[in-house]
PyMOL Python script that loads the backbone (N, CA, C, O; Angstrom):
from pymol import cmd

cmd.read_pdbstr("""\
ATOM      1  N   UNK A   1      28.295  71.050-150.865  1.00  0.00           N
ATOM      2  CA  UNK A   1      27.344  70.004-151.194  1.00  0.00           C
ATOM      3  C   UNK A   1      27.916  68.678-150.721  1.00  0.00           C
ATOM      4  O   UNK A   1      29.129  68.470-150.717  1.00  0.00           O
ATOM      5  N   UNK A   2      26.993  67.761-150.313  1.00  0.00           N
ATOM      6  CA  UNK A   2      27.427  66.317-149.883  1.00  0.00           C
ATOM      7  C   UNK A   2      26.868  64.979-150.764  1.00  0.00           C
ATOM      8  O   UNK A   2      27.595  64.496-151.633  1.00  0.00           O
ATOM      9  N   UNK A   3      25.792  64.524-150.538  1.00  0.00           N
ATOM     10  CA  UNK A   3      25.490  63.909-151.691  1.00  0.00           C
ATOM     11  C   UNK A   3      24.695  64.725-152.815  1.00  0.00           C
ATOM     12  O   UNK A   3      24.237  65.868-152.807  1.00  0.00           O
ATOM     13  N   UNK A   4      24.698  63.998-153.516  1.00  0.00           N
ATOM     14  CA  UNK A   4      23.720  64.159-154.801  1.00  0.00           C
ATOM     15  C   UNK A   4      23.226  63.207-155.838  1.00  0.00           C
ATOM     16  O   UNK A   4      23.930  62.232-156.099  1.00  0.00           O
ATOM     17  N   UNK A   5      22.207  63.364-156.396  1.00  0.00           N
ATOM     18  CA  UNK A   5      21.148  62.431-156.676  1.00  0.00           C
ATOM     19  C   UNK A   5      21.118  62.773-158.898  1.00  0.00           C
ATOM     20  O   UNK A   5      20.454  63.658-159.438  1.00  0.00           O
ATOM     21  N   UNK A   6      21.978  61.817-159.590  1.00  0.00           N
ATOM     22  CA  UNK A   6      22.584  61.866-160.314  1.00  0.00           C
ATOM     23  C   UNK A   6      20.896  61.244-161.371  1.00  0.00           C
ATOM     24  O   UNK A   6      19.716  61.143-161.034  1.00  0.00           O
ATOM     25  N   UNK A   7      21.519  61.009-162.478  1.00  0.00           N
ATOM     26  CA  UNK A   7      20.169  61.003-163.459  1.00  0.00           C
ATOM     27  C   UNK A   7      19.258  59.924-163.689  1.00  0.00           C
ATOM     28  O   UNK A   7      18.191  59.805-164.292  1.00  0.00           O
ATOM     29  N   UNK A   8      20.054  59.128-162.982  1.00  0.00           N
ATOM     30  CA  UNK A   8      20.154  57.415-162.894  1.00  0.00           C
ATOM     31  C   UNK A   8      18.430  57.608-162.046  1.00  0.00           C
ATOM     32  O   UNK A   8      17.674  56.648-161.901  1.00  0.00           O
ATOM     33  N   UNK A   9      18.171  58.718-161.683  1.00  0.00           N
ATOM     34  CA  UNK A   9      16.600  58.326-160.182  1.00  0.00           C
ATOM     35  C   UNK A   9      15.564  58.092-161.152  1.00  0.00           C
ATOM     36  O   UNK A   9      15.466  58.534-162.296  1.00  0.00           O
ATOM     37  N   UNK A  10      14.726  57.240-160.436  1.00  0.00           N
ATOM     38  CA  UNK A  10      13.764  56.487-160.879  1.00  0.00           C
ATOM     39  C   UNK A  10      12.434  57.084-159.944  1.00  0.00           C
ATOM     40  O   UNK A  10      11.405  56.469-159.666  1.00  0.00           O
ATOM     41  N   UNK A  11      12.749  58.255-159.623  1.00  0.00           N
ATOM     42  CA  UNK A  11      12.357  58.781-158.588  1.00  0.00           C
ATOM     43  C   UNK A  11      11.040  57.968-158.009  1.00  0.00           C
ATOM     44  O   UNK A  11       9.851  58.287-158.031  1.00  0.00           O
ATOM     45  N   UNK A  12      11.672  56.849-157.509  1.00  0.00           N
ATOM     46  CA  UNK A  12      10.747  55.832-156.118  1.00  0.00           C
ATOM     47  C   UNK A  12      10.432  55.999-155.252  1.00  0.00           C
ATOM     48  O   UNK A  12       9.495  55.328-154.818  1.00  0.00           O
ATOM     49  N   UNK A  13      11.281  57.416-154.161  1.00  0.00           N
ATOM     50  CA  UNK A  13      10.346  57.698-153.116  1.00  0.00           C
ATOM     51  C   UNK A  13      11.330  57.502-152.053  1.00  0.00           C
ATOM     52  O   UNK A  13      11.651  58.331-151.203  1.00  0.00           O
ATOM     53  N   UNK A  14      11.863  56.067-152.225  1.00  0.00           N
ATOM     54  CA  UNK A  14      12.670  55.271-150.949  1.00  0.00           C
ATOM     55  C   UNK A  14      13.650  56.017-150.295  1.00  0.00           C
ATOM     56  O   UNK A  14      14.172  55.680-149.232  1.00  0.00           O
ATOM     57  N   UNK A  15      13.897  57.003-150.909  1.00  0.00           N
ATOM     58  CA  UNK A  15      14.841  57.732-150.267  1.00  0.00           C
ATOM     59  C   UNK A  15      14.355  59.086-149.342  1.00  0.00           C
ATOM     60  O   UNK A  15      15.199  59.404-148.505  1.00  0.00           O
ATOM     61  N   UNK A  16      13.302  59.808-149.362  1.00  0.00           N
ATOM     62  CA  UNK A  16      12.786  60.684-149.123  1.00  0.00           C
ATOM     63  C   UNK A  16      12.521  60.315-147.340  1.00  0.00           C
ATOM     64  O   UNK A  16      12.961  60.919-146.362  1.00  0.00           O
ATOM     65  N   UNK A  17      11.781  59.295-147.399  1.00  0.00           N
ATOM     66  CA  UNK A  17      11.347  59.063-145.795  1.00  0.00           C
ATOM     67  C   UNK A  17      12.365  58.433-145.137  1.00  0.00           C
ATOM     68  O   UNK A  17      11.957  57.676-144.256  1.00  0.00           O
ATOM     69  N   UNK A  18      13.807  58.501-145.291  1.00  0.00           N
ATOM     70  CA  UNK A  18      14.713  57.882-144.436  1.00  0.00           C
ATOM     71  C   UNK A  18      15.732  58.844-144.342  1.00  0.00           C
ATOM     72  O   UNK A  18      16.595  58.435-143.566  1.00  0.00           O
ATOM     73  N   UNK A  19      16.019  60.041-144.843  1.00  0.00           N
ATOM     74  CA  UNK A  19      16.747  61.158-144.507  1.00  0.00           C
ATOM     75  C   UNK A  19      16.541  61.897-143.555  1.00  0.00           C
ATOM     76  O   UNK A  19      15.710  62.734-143.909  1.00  0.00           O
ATOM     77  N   UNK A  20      16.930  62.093-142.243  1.00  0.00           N
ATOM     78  CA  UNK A  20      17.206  62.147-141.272  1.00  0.00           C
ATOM     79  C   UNK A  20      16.847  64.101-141.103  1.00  0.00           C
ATOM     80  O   UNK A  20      16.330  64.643-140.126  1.00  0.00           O
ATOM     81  N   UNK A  21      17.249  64.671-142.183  1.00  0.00           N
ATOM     82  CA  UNK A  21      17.172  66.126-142.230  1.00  0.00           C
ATOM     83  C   UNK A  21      16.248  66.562-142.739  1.00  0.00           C
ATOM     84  O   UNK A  21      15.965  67.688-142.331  1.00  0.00           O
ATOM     85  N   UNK A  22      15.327  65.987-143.819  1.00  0.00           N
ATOM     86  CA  UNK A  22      14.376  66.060-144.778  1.00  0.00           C
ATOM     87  C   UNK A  22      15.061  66.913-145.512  1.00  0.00           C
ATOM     88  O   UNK A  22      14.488  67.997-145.616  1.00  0.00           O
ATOM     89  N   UNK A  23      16.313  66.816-146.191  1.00  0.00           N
ATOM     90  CA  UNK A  23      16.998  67.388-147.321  1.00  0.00           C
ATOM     91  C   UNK A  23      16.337  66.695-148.749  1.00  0.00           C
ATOM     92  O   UNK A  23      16.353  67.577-149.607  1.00  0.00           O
ATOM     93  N   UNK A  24      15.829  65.572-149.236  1.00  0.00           N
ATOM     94  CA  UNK A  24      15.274  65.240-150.397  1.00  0.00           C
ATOM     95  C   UNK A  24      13.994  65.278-150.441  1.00  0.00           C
ATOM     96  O   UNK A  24      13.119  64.749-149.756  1.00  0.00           O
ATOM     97  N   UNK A  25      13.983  66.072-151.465  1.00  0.00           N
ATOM     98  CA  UNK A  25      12.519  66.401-152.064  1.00  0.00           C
ATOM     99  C   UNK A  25      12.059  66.017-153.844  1.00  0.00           C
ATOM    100  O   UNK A  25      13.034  65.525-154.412  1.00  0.00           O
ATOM    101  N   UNK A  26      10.935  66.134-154.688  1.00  0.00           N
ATOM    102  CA  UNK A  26      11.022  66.179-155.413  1.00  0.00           C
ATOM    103  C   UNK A  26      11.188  66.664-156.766  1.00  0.00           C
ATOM    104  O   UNK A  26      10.032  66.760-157.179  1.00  0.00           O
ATOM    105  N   UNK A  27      11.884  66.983-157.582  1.00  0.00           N
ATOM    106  CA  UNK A  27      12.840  67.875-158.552  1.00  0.00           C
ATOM    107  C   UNK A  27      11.196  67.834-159.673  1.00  0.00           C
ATOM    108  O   UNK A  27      10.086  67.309-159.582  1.00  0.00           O
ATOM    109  N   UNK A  28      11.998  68.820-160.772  1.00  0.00           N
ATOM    110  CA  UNK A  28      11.339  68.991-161.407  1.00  0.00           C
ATOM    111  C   UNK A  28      10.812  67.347-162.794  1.00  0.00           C
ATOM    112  O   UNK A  28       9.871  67.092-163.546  1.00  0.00           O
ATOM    113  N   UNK A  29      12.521  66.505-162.269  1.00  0.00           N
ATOM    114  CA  UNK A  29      12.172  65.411-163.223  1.00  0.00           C
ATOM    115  C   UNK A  29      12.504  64.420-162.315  1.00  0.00           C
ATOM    116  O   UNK A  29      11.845  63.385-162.418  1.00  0.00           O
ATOM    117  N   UNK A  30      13.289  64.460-161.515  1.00  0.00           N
ATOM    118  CA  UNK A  30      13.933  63.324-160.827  1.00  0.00           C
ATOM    119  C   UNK A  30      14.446  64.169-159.394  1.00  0.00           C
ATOM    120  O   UNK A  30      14.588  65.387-159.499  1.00  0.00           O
ATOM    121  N   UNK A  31      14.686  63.591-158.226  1.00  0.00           N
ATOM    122  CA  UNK A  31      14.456  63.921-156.610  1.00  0.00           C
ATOM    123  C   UNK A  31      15.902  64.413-156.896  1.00  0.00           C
ATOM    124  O   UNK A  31      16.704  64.167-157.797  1.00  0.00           O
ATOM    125  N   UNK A  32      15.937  65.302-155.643  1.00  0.00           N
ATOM    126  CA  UNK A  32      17.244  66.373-155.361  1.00  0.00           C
ATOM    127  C   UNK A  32      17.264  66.328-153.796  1.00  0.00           C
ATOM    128  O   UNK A  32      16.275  66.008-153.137  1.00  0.00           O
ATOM    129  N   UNK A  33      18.598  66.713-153.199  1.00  0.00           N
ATOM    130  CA  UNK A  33      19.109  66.984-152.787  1.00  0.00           C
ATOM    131  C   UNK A  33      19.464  68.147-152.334  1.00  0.00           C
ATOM    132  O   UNK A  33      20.348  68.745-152.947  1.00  0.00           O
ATOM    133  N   UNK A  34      18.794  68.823-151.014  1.00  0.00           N
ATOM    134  CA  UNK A  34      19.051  70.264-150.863  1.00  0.00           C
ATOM    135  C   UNK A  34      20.491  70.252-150.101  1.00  0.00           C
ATOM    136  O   UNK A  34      20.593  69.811-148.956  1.00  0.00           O
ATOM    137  N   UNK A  35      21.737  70.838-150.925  1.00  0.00           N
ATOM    138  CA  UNK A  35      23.111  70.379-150.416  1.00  0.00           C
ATOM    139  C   UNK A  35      23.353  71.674-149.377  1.00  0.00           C
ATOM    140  O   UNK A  35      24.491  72.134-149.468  1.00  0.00           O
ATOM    141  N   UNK A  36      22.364  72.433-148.273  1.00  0.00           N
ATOM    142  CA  UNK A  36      22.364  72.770-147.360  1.00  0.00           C
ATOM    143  C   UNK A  36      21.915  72.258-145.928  1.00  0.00           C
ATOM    144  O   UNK A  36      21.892  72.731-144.792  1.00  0.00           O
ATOM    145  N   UNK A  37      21.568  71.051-146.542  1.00  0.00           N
ATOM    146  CA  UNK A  37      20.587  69.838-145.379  1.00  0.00           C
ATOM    147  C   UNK A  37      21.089  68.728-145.569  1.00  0.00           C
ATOM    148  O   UNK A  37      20.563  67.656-145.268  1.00  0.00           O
ATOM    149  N   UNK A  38      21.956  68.855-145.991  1.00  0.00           N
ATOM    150  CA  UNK A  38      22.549  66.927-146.331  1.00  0.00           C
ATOM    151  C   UNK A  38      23.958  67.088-144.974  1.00  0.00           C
ATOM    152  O   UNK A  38      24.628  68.105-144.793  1.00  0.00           O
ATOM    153  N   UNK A  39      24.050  66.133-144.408  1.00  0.00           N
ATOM    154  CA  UNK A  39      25.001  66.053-143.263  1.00  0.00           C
ATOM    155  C   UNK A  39      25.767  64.335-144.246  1.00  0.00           C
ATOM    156  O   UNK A  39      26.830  63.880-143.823  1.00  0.00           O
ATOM    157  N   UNK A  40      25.355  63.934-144.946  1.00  0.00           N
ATOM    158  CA  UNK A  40      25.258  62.272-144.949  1.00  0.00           C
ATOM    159  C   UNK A  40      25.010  61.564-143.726  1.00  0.00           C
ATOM    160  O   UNK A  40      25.578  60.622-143.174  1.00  0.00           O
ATOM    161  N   UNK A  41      23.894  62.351-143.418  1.00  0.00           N
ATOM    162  CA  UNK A  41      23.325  61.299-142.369  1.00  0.00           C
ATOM    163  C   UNK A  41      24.778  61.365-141.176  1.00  0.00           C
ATOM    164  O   UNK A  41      24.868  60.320-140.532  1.00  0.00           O
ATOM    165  N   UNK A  42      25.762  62.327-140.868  1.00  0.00           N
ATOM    166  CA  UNK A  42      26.386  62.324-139.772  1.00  0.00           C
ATOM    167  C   UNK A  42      25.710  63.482-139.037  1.00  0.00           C
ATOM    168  O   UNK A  42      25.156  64.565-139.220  1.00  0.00           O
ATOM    169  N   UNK A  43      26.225  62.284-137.745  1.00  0.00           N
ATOM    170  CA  UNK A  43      25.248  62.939-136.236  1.00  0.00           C
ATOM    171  C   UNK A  43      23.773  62.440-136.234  1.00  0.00           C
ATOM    172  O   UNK A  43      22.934  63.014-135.539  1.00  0.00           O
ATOM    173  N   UNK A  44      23.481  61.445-136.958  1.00  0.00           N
ATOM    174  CA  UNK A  44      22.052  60.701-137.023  1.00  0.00           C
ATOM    175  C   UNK A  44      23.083  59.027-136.956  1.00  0.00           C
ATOM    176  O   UNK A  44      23.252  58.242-136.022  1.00  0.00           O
ATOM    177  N   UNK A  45      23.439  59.016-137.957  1.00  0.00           N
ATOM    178  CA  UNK A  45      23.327  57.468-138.186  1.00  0.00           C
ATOM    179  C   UNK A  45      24.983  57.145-138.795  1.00  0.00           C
ATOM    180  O   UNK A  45      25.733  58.058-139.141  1.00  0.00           O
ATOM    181  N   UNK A  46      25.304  55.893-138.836  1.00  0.00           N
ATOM    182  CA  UNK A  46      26.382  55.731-138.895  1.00  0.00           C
ATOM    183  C   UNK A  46      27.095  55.699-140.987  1.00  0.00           C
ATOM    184  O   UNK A  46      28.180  55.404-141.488  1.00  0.00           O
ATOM    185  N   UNK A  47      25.839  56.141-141.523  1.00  0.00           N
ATOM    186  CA  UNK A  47      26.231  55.610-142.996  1.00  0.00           C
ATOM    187  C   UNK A  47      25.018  56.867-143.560  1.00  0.00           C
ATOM    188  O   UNK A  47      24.110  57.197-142.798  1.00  0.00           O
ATOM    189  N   UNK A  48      25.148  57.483-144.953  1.00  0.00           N
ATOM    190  CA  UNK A  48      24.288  57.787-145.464  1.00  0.00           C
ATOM    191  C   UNK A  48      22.701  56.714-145.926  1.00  0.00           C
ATOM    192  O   UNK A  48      22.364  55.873-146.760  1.00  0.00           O
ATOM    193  N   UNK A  49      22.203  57.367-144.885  1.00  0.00           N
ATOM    194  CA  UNK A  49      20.665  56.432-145.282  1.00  0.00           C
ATOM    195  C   UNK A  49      19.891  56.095-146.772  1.00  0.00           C
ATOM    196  O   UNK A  49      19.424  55.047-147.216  1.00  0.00           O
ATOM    197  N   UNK A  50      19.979  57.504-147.341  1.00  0.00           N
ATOM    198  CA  UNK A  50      19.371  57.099-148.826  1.00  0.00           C
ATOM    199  C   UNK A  50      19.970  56.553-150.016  1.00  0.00           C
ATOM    200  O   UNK A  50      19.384  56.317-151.073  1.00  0.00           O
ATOM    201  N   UNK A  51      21.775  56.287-149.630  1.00  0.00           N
ATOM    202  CA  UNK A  51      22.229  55.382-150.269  1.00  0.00           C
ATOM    203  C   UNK A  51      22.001  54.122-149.781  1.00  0.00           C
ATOM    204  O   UNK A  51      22.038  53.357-150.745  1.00  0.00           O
ATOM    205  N   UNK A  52      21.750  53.427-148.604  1.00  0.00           N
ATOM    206  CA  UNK A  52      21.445  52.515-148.619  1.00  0.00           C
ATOM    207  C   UNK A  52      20.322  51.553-149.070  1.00  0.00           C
ATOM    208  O   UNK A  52      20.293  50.325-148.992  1.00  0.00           O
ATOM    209  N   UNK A  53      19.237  52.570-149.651  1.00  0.00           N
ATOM    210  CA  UNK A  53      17.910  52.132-149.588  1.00  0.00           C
ATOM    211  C   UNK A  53      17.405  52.579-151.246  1.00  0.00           C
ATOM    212  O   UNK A  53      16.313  52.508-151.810  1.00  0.00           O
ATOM    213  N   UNK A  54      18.796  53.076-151.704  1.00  0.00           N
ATOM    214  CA  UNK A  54      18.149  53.648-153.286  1.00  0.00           C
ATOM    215  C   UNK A  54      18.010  52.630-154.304  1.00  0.00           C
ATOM    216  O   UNK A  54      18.758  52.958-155.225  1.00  0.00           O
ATOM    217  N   UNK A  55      17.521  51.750-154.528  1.00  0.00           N
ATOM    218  CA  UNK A  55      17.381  50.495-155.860  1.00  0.00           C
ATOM    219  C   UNK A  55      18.102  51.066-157.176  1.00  0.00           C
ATOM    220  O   UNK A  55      18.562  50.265-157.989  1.00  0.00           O
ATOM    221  N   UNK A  56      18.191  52.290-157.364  1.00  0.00           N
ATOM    222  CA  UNK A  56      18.887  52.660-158.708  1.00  0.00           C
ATOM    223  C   UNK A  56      20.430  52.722-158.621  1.00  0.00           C
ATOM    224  O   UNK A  56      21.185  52.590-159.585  1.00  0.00           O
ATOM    225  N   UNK A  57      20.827  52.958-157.238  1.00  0.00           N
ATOM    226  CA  UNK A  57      22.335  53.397-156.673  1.00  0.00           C
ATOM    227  C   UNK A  57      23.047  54.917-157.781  1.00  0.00           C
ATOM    228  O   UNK A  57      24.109  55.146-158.360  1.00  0.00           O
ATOM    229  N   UNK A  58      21.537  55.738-157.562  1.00  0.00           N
ATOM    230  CA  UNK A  58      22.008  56.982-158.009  1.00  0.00           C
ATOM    231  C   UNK A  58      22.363  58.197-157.040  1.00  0.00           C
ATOM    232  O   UNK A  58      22.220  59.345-157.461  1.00  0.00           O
ATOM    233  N   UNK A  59      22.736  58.003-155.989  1.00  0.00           N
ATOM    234  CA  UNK A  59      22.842  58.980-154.954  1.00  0.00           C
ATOM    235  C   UNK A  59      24.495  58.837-154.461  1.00  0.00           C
ATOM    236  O   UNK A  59      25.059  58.085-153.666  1.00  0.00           O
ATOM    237  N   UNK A  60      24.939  59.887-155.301  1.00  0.00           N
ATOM    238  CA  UNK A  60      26.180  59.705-155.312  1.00  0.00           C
ATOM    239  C   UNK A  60      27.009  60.743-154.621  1.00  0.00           C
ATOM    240  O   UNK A  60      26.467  61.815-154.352  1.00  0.00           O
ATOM    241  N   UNK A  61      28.393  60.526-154.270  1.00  0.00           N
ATOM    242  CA  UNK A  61      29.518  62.133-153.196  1.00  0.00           C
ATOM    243  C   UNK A  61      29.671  62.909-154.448  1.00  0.00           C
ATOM    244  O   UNK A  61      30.151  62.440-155.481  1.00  0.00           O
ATOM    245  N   UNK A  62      29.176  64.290-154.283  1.00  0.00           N
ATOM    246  CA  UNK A  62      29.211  65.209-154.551  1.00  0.00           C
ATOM    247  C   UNK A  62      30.320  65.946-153.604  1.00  0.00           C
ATOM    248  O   UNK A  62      30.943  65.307-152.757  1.00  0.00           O
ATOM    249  N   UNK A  63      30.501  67.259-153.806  1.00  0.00           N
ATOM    250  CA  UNK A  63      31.843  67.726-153.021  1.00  0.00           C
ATOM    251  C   UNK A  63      32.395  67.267-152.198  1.00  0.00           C
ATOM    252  O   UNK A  63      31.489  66.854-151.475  1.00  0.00           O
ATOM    253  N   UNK A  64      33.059  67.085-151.865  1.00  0.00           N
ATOM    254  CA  UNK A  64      33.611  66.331-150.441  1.00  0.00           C
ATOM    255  C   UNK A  64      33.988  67.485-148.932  1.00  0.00           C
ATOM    256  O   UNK A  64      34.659  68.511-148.828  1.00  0.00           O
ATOM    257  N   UNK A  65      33.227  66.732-148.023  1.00  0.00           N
ATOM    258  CA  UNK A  65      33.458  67.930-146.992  1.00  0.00           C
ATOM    259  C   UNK A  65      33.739  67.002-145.866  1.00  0.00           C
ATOM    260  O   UNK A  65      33.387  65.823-145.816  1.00  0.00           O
ATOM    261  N   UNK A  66      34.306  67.555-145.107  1.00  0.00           N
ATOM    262  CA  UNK A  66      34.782  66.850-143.471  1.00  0.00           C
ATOM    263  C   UNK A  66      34.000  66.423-142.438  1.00  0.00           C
ATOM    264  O   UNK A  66      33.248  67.320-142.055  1.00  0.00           O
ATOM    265  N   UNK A  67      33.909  65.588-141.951  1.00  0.00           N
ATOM    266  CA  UNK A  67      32.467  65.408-140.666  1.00  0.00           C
ATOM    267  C   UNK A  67      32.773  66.723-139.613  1.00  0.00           C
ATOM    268  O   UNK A  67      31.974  67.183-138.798  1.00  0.00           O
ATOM    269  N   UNK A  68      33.759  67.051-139.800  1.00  0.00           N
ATOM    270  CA  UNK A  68      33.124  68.715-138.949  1.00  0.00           C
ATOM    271  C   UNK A  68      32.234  69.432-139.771  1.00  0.00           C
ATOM    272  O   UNK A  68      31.113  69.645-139.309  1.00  0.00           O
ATOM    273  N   UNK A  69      32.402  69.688-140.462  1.00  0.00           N
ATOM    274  CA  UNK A  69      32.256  70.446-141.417  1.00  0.00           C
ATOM    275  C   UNK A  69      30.059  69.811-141.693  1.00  0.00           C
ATOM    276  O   UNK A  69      28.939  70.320-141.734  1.00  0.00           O
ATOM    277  N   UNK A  70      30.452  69.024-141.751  1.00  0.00           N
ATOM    278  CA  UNK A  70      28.608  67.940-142.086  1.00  0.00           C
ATOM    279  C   UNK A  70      28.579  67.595-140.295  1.00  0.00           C
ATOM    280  O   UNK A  70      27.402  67.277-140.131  1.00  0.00           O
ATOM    281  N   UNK A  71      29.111  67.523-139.232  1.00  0.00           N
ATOM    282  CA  UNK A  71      28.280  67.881-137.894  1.00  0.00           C
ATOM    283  C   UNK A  71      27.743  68.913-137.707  1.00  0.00           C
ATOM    284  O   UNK A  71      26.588  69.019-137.293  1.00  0.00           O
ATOM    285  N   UNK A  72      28.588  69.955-138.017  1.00  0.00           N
ATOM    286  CA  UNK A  72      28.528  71.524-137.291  1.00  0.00           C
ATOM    287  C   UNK A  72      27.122  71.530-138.758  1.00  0.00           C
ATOM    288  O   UNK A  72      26.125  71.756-138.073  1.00  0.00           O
ATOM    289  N   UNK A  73      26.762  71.447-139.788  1.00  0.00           N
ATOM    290  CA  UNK A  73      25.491  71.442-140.060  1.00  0.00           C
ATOM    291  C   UNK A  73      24.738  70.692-139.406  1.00  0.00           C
ATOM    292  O   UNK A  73      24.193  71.279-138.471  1.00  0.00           O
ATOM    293  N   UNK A  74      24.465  69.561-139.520  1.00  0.00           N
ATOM    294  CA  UNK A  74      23.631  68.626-138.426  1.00  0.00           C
ATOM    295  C   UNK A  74      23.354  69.799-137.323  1.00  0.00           C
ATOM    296  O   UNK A  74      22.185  70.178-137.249  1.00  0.00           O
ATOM    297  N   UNK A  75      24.192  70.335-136.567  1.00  0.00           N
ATOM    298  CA  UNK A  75      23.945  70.824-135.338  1.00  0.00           C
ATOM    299  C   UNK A  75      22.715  72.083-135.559  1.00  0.00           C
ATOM    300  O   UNK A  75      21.769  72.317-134.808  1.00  0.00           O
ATOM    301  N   UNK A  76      23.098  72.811-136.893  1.00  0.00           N
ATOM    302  CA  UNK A  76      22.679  74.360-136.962  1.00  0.00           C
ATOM    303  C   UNK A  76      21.158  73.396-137.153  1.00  0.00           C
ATOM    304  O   UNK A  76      20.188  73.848-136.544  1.00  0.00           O
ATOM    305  N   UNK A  77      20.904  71.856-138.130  1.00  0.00           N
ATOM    306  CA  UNK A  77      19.575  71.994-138.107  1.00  0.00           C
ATOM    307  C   UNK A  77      19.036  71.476-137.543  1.00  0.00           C
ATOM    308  O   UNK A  77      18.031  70.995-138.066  1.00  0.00           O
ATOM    309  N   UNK A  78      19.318  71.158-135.931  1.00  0.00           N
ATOM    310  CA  UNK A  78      18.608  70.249-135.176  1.00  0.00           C
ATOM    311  C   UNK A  78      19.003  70.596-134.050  1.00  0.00           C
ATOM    312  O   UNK A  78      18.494  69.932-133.146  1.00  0.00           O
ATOM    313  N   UNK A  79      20.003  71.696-133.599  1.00  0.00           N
ATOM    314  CA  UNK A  79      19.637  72.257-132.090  1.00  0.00           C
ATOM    315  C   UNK A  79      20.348  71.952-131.324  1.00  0.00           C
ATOM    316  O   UNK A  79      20.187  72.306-130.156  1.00  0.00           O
TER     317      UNK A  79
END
""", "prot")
cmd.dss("prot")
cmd.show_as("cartoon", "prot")
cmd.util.cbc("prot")
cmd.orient("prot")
């Protein structure tokens, strides 16, 4: 898992249309994080996008994994 989207969501939305993988969707109470589609935005962009844009600053590092490790996904979902 890479990020994750902690209890703090206000679930606003802002984060959904700027994820690069379409890994966030909406949860049963508050938006999630499918931690098979999350790269943090490496191999798109230079920073995780839906932390930048979350007003609650609930989208927080969850496991920690290596940018190989979050490229070589990027790669499997985009070819």
């Amino acid at each position: 898992m890479s990020l994750k989207i902690n209890d703090d969501c206000t679930s606003c939305d802002a984060c959904v249309s700027v994820c690069p993988n379409n890994a966030i969707s909406a949860g049963d109470v508050i938006y999630v994080i499918n931690a098979g589609a999350c790269t943090e935005c490496v191999g798109a962009e230079d920073s995780p996008q839906c932390q930048m844009v979350c007003p609650a600053d609930c989208i927080v590092q969850g496991d920690v994994e290596s940018k190989d490790v979050l490229m070589a996904r990027y790669h499997s979902l985009h070819g």
